[in-house]
N, C-alpha and C positions, 0 to 999 in steps of 0.2 A: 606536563610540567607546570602549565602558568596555573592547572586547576589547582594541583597540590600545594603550589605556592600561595593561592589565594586560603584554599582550606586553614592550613598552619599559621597562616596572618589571624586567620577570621576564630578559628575554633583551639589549638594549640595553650595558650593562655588561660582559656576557661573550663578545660578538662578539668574538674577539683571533685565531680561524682564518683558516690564507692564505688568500685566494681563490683556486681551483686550478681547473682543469678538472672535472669529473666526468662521470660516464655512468651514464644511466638502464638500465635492460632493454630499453627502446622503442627509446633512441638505439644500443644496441649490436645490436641485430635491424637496424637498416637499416646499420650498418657492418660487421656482416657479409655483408649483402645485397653491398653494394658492393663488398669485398673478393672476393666469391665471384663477382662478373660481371668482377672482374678478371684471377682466376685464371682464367676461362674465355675471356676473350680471348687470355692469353698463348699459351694451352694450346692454340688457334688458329692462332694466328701463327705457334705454333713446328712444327705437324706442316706436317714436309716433302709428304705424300700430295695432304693439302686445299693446299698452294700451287701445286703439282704440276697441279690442280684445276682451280685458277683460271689459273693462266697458261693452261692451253689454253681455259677460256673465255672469255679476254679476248680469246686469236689468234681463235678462231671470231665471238666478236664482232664482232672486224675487218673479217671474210672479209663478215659478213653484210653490214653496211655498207656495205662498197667493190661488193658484189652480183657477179653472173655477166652476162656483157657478150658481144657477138656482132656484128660489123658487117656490115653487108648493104647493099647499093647501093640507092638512090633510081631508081624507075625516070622520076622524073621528071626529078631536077638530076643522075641522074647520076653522083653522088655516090657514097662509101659513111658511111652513116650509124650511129654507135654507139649499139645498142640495149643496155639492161641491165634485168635486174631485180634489185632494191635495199631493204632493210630500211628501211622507213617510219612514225614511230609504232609501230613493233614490228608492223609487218603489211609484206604483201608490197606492192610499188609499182614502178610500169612508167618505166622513165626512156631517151628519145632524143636524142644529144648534150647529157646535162649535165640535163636538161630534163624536170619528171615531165609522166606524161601519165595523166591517172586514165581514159581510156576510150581501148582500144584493141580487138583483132578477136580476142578469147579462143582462136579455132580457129587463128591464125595459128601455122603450122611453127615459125618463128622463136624465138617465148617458149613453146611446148611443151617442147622444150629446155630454154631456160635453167632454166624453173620447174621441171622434173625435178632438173636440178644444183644449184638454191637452196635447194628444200627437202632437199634430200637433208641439206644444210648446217647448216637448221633441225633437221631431225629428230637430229642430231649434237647441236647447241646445245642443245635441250632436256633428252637424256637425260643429257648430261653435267652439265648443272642438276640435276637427281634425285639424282646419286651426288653432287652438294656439297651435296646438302641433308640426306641421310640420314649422311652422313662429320660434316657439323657438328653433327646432333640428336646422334649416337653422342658424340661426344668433348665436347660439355657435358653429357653424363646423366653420364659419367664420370666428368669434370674435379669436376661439383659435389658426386656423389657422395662422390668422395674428398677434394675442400674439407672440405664438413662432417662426414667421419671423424672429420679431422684437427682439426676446430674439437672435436668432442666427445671425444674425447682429451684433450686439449689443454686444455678448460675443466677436466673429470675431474682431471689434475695441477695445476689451478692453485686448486682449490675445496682438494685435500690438503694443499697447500705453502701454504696463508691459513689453514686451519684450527690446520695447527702453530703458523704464526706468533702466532695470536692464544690461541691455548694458552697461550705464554709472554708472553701481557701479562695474562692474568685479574688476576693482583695490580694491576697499574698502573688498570684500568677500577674495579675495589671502591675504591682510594683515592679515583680522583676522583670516583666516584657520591657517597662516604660523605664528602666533601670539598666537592661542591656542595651535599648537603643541608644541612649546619652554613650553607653560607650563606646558602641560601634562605629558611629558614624564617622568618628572622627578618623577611624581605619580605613574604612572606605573611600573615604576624602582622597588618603595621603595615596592609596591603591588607585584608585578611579583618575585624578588628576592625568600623570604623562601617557595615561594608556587612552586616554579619549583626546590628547593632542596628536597622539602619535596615527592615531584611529583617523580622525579628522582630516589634517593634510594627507596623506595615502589616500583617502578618497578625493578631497579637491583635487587630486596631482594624475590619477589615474582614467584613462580614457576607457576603463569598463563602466567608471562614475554615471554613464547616461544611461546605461545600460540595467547597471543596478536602480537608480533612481524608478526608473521607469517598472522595473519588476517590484519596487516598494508602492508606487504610486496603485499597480494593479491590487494589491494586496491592502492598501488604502481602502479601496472600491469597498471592500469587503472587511466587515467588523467585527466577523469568528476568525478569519484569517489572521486577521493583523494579530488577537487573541492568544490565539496558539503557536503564532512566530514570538511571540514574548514569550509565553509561558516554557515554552520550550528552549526560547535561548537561557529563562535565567532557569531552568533547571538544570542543563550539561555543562555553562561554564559561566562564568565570570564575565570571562574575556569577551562571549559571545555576545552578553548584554550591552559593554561598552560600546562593539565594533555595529550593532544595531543601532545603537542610541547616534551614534556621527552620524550612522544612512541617513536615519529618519531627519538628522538635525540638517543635512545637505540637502535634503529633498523639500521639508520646510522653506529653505532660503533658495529654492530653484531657481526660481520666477524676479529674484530682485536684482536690480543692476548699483553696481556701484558701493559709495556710503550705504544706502539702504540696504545692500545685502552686508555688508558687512558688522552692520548693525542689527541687523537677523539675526546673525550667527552669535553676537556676543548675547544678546536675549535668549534665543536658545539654546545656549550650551547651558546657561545656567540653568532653566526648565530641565530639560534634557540630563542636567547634573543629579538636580534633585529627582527625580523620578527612577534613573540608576541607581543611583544611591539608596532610595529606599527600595529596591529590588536587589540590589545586592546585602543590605541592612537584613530586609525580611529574610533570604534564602537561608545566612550564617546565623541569625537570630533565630531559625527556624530548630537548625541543628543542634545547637546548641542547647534549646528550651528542651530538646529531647531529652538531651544526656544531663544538664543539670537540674533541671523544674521537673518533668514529666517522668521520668524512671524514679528518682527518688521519691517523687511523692506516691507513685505507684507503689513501692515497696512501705511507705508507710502506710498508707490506707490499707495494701491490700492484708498487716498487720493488724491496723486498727479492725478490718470489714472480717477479718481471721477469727478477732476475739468476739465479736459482735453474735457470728453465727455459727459457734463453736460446737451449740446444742444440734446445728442442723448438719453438722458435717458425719453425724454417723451413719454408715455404708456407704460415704463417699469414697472413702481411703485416699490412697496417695494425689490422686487429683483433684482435692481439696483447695489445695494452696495453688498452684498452678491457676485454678479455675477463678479463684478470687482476685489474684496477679492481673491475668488477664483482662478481665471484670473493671477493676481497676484501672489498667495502663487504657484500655479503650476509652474508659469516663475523663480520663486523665486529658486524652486527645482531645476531644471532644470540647471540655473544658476548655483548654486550652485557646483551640482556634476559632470557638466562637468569641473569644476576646481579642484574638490577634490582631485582626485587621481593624476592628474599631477603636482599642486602644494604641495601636501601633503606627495608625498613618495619623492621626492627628498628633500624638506626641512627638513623632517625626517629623510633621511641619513646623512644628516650634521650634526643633530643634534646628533644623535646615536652619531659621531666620537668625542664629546664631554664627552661621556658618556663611549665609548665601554674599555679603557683602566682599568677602575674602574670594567665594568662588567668582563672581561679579568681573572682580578685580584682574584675576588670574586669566578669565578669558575675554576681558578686554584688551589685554597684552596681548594674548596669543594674537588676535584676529588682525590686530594694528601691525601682523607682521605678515601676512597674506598677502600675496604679490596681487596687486592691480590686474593684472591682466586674467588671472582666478576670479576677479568680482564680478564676472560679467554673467547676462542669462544666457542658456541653449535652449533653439526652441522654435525660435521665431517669434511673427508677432502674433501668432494665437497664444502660447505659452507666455512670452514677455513682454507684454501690452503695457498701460497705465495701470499703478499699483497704489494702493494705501501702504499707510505704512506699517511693519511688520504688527503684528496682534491686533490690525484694527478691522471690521469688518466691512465689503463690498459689496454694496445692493447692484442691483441690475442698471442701473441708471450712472455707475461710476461714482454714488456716494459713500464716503469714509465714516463710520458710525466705531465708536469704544465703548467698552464695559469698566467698572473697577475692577481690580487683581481680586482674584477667584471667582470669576461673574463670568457666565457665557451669555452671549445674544442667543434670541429666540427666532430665527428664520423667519418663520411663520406668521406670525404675531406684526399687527398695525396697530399703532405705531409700532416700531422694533421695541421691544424689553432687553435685559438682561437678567440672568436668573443665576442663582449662586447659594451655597450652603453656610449656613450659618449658626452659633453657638449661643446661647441666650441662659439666663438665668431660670429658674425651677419658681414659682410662686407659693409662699405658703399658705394654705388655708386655714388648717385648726388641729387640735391634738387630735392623735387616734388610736384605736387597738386593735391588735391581732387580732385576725379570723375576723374584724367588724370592717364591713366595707364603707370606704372614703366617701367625700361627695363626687357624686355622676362627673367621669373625667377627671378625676386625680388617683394620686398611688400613695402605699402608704411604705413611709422609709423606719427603720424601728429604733435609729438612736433616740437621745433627750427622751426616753420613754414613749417613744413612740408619737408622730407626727402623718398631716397630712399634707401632700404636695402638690402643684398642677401646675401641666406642660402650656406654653401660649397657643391657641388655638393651630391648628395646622402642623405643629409642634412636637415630636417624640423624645420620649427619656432616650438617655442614653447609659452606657457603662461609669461616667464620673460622678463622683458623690454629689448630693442634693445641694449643698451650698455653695459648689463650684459655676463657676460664669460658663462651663459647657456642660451644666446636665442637660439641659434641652437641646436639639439640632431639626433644624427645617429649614425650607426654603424660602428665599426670597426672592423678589421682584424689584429692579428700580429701571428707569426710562433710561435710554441708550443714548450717549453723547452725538449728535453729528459733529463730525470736525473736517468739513470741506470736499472736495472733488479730490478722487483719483489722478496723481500724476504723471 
């Protein structure tokens, strides 16, 4: 129920895509199947050889049928009597005036004869069945062979002509990624709020809390684990993302006693907020980009890539369009999520900062209402020693060391650094042109008739336009604050 209810919150609103046909990989494997049993009919029907084939197995057919006939007089009525032998059930069979007779005198002169000239007929019938059987295996090994040539060609130009197309929509896909987040969030917010209050106390209040803790802490240890416990909760539900995000945020503040943990928790919820958020943001943004970006562009391109290679769709037949859908909706994908995440979590963090002082707010309340006797550590004094204070880092000697907000410290490193990403401006160097290459280490961007630009040393472009303050992103370094002894 809570999934469906978050589905309907999240995607319900933004259903406004036609409903159009589309085609799986599965569905276009059997209309190729079908296409390609139909080219092998044609390609049948039309050799003159194999008709050729058959009409004299149909005359021979005949012959069997109507059989070899001989009449001979009755020495009793007198008479003369029409003896045959005649194709019966597909075996030989004895017939007198009209009339079968399954037991007659095998040595009889009579049907020595005939059966000499019937089978002669059969032995005709069969081997000419042989040459229609190896004439039809030959001309479908052929026929399919060069079907699916032609299909794999054919997909080849239609995978080139979807990739151009969707080349020239990269800007249109970044607006609307960066156009559904501003709207989502704010869904997520009002959704995410009582379910991560309600998440939170349930674990402070509960005596499996040390138990859980301790199996998150294990799963800490390990950094595919942890990995796959996210990817997996925001895959099956919502819910499960929230009720993860409290563990992890209770297991954060294990270790602190007092004001200080309490003061943990109102820092990490907010972390913790934003980080759900855009994990719940990206899952409904994901489905969505399906049904509104990624199908209908699919249906146009695979339009546009339709007329494009219209000249090469002969002997494709009906799996023409399917193939180019396809073609399409994969380039579509592809497109897609190679901008996903790079345009999606930095416009996400802007927007959060529109947001985070409200969220801030909200669980500074919550926490101010957490019973004292909840703020304490489990553990002992290995676990609940002398602490810094929350987000600050712990050398071995019990000194307290900080970074700026989005700076991590470097372990490793003497003196301590801090090391963090960062968005910089594109430098220009001079005009340029297509197909002529920039100076050593720049790129060339093609508005104002074309321009050249360069990253600050150390420095990569990114997906945002050249005159934006984050074309560039790299790393940086600045020295790590000490601020006093462990208490």
């Amino acid at each position: 129920m809570i999934t469906l209810a978050v589905l309907s919150l999240f995607v319900l609103p933004t259903l406004q895509a036609e409903a159009r046909p589309k085609y799986t990989q599965q569905q276009l494997q059997q209309i190729i199947k079908r296409a390609r049993a139909q080219a092998v009919r044609k390609a049948l029907n039309k050799n003159k050889r194999l008709n050729d084939y058959q009409r004299r197995k149909k005359a021979l057919l005949a012959k069997l049928r109507k059989g070899k006939c001989k009449k001979k007089k009755n020495i009793i009525t007198k008479k003369y009597d029409n003896h045959c032998i005649k194709l019966r059930k597909g075996k030989e069979a004895v017939y007198i005036n009209g009339k079968y007779k399954p037991v007659l005198s095998a040595g009889h002169v009579v049907y020595k004869g005939l059966q000499k000239a019937f089978r002669k007929l059969g032995k005709e019938f069969k081997k000419l069945g042989k040459n229609i059987d190896k004439l039809t295996a030959k001309i479908k090994q052929k026929t399919s062979k060069d079907y699916m040539n032609k299909i794999k060609a054919f997909k080849k130009k239609a995978e080139a002509e979807a990739k151009k197309f969707f080349k020239g929509k990269r800007g249109v896909i970044i607006k609307k990624i960066a156009m559904l987040a501003k709207k989502k969030i704010m869904a997520a917010k009002k959704f995410m709020k009582p379910k991560m209050k309600k998440k939170l106390l349930k674990i402070l209040k509960t005596k499996k809390s040390a138990k859980a803790v301790k199996r998150l802490m294990y799963v800490e240890k390990t950094a595919a684990g942890m990995g796959k416990a996210i990817a997996k909760a925001a895959a099956f539900a919502a819910a499960r993302i929230v009720g993860f995000a409290a563990l992890k945020v209770t297991y954060n503040c294990w270790r602190y006693n007092g004001e200080k943990k309490r003061s943990c928790f109102q820092k990490e919820l907010t972390v913790g907020t934003r980080e759900v958020l855009f994990r719940l943001t990206a899952t409904f943004i994901a489905i969505i980009l399906d049904m509104t970006v990624i199908e209908p562009l699919s249906h146009t391109a695979a339009s546009s890539v339709s007329a494009a290679l219209a000249a090469a769709t002969a002997g494709i037949g009906a799996a023409a369009y399917p193939i180019v859908y396809v073609s399409c909706s994969v380039s579509g994908n592809l497109s897609v999520w190679a901008v996903f995440s790079q345009v999606l979590k930095p416009e996400y963090n802007k927007l959060f900062g529109t947001v985070r002082a409200d969220v801030n707010k909200f669980f500074g309340q919550l926490v101010r209402n957490v019973p004292k006797n909840l703020l304490r550590c489990w553990g002992g004094a290995k676990v609940c020693g002398a602490k810094c204070a929350h987000g600050q880092y712990q050398d071995k000697k019990n000194q307290c060391w900080s970074c700026p907000n989005g700076y991590k410290i470097k372990k490793k490193r003497n003196p301590l650094v801090c090391r963090g990403k960062v968005d910089v401006k594109a430098k220009y160097l001079s005009k340029g042109k297509l197909f002529k290459k920039c100076p050593q280490g720049g790129f060339f961007d093609p508005r104002k008739g074309g321009q050249c630009w360069k990253c600050p040393r150390g420095f990569k472009r990114t997906v945002y336009p050249v005159h934006k303050n984050s074309a560039c992103r790299g790393w940086k370094e600045v020295k790590a604050k000490r601020r006093g002894r462990a208490s």
